[in-house]
N, C-alpha and C positions, 0 to 999 in steps of 0.2 A: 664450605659453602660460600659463597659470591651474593655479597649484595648489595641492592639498588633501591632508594627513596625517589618515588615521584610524586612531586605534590600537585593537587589538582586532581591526582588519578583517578577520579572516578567516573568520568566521562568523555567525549571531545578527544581531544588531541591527549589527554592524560591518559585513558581507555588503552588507545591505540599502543602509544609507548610501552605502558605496562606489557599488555601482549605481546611486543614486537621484541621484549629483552630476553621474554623467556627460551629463545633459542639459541640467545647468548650464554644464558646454564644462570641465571642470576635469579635467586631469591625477592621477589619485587613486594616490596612495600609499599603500600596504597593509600598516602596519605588523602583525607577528605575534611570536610569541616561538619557538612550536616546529610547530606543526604544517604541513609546509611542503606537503602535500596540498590541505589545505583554503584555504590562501591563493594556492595557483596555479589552485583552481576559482575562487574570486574574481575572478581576474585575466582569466581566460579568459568572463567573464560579463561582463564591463564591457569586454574586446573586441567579445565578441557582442551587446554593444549599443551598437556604434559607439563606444568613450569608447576610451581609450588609460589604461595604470597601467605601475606598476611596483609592486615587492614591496623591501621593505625590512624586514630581520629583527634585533629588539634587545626587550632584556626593557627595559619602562617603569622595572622598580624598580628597576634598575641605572644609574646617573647616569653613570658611563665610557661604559657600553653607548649610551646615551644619546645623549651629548658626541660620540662618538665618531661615531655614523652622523649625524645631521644636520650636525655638521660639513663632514663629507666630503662628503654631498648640496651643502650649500653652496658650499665649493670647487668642484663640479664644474659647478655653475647659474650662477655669474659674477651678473649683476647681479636671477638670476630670484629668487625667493622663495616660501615657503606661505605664501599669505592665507588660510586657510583649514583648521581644528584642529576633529577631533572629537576628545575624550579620551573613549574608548567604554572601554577594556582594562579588566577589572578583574574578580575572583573571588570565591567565595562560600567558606565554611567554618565551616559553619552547626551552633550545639551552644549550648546552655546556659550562660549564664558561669559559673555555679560549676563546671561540668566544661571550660571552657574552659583548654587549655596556653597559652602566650606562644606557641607560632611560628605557630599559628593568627589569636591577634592580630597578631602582626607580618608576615606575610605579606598578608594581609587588606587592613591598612592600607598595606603597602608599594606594592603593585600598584596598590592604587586613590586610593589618597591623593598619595605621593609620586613613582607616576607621572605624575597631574595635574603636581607641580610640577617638573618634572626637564623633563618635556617642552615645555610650557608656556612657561618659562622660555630654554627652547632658541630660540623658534621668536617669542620677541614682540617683541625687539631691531629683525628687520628688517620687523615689522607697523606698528610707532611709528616708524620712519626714513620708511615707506613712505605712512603715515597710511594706509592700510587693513588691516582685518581682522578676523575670523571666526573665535570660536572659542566652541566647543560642547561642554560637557559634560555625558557621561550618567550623568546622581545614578540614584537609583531613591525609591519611595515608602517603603521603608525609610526611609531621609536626612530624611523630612518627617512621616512617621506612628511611626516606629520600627517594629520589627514583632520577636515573641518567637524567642530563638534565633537573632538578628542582632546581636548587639551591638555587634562589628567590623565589619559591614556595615553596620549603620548610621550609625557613628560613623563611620566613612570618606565614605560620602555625604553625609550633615549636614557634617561640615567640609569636603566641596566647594562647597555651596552656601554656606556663609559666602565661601569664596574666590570662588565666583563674582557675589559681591555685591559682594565687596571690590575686586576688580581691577576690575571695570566702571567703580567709582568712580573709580579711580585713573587709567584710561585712556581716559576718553571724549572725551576732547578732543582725542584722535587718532586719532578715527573708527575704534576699535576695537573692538567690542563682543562684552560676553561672555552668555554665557547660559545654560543649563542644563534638558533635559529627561530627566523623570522617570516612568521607565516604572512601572507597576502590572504583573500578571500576561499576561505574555507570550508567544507558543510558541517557543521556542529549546532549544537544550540544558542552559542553567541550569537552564530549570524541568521537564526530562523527568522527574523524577522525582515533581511535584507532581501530585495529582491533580485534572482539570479537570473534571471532570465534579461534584467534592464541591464545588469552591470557585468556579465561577462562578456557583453560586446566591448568591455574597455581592458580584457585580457587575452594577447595575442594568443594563446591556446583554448580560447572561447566557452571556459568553463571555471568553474568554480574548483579549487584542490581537495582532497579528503584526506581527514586524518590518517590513515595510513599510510600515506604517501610523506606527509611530515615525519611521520616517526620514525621511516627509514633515515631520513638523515641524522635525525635524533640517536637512534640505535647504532647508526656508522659510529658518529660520535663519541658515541659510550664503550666502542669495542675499541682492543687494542692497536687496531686500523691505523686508527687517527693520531699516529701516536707523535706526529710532526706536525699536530694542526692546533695551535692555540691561540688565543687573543681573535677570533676571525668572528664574523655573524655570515650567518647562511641562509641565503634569502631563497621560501620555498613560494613563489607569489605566478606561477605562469607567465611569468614575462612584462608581469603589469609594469613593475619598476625598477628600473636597473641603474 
């Protein structure tokens, strides 16, 4: 059996991934942190479309939490392994920097930065033992454009895409490749609050994208497809920024 960790999976753009692996033949693991509702409708969606998961619950920014559950996954796999890493999880907390507190930054960059490397880190040991693997992170157009009243947001995606430049370097030569796609204006719960109707007049395809449309390129990624694409970020935005 083939398997795949996405963290974040339990809604948005994690949701979709998950779904979209299952016709890759992959085992998908549903990493969440609390909402245990929405990650058992996951589960039960990627049944209902013939794929098999499980639910796996551990906050990314916590390194114990971390160590702790993929360890044990591993004890419990014997010689199996995850080839196969979306690092989706990751929050918004969006203000001003001059009105910006520290734990707005530091939560910001916790979940989305130091989840990247906590998890990451966990899981690439037996990708380079194994000389395969797949692993996928979702920056945003923040990370690439910046964008105002993202500072922590963006500063958290920009420094995954240098990581994801960096480790590509550093691991290619055991057919491990990393990558990173970067959504623009999306419809999930992050952006329910944004207004689509003001601001898809500033996206030459005049609408907002849907997760499923991200996860295709997510899912290219994670297939053996891609097997000559590393160090790249793939910007999935309508056209807004190129």
């Amino acid at each position: 059996m083939k398997y795949a960790l996405v963290t974040g999976g339990s809604r948005g753009i994690g949701r979709a991934v998950c779904t979209g692996l299952v016709p890759l033949g992959y085992h998908v693991i549903i990493n969440y942190r609390s909402n245990d509702a929405e990650a058992e409708k996951t589960l039960a969606m990627i049944n209902q479309a013939g794929g098999t998961g499980e639910l796996m619950k551990f906050d990314v920014s916590d390194s114990r939490q971390v160590d702790g559950a993929l360890n044990r996954w591993n004890e419990q796999h014997g010689d199996d392994y995850i080839e196969v890493l979306v690092n989706n999880a990751g929050i918004r907390k969006d203000m001003l920097m001059m009105w910006m507190e520290n734990d707005s930054w530091r939560e910001v960059l916790s979940t989305n930065l130091d989840g990247f490397f906590y998890v990451t880190r966990a899981l690439l040991k037996n990708m380079l033992v194994r000389k395969y693997g797949r692993i996928i992170n979702i920056v945003s157009l923040s990370g690439i454009k910046g964008m105002p009243g993202q500072v922590n947001y963006s500063a958290a995606k920009a420094a995954i895409i240098g990581a994801t430049k960096a480790l590509a370097q550093e691991i290619g030569k055991k057919n491990v490749t990393v990558n990173a796609v970067a959504p623009g204006f999306i419809r999930t719960d992050m952006t329910s609050e944004l207004n689509e109707n003001e601001l898809k007049g500033l996206i030459p395809l005049n609408r907002f994208g849907t997760p499923e449309e991200v996860a295709e390129v997510v899912c290219f990624l994670a297939s053996s497809k891609s097997s000559y694409i590393t160090g790249e970020v793939i910007s999935v935005n309508g056209g807004l920024y190129t």
